[in-house]
C-alpha positions as CSV (number, residue, x, y, z in Angstrom):
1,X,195.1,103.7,197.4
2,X,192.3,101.4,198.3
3,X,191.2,99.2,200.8
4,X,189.4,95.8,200.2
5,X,188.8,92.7,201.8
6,X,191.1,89.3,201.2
7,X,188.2,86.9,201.9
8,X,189.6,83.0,203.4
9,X,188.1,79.7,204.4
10,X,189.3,78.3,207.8
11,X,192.2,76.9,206.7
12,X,193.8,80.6,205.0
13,X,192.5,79.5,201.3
14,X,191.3,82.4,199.7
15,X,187.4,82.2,198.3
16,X,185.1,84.3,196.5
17,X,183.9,87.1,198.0
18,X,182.2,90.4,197.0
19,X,185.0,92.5,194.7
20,X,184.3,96.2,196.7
21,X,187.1,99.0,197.1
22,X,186.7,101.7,199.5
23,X,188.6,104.8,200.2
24,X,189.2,104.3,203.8
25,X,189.7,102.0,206.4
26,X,186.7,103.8,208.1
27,X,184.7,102.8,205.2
28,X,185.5,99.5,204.1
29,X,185.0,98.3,208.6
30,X,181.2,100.0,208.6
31,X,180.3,97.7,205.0
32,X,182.0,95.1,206.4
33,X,180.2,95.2,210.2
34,X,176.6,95.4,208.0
35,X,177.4,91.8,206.1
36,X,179.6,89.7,208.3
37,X,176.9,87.2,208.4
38,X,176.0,87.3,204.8
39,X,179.5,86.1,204.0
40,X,179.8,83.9,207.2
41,X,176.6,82.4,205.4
42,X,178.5,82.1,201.6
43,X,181.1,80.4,203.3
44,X,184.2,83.3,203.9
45,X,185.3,82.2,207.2
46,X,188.0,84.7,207.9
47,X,188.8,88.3,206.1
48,X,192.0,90.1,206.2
49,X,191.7,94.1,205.3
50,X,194.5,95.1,202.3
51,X,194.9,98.8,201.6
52,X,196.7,98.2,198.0
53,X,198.5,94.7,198.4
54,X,199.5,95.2,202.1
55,X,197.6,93.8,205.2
56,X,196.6,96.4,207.4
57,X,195.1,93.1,209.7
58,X,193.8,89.9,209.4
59,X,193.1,87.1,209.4
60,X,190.3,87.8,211.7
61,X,187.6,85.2,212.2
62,X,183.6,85.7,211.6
63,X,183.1,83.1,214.0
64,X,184.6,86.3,216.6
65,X,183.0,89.2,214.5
């Protein structure tokens, strides 16, 4: 199964973000720590990390990140 990234505004409304599956939690935490600003900047306030359809955690802020 994969992990991704559920990508939200402030208020919990899901928004565009980059479409990237990764193997492992491991894997999908280190891309995310390299371009938490990036999608701070494209407007993703908040991410919550899915392996398949279930939340492993989230939402977590990138005001905090």
């Amino acid at each position: 199964m994969d992990f991704r990234w559920r990508y939200q505004d402030a208020q919990g409304r899901e928004v565009p973000g980059p479409e990237v599956a990764f193997a492992d939690q491991q894997e999908a935490e280190e891309w995310f720590s390299s371009c938490w600003q990036e999608l701070l900047d494209d407007g993703v306030e908040q991410v919550t990390l899915l392996h398949a359809e279930s939340e492993v955690y989230g939402p977590m802020s990138l005001y905090s990140a």
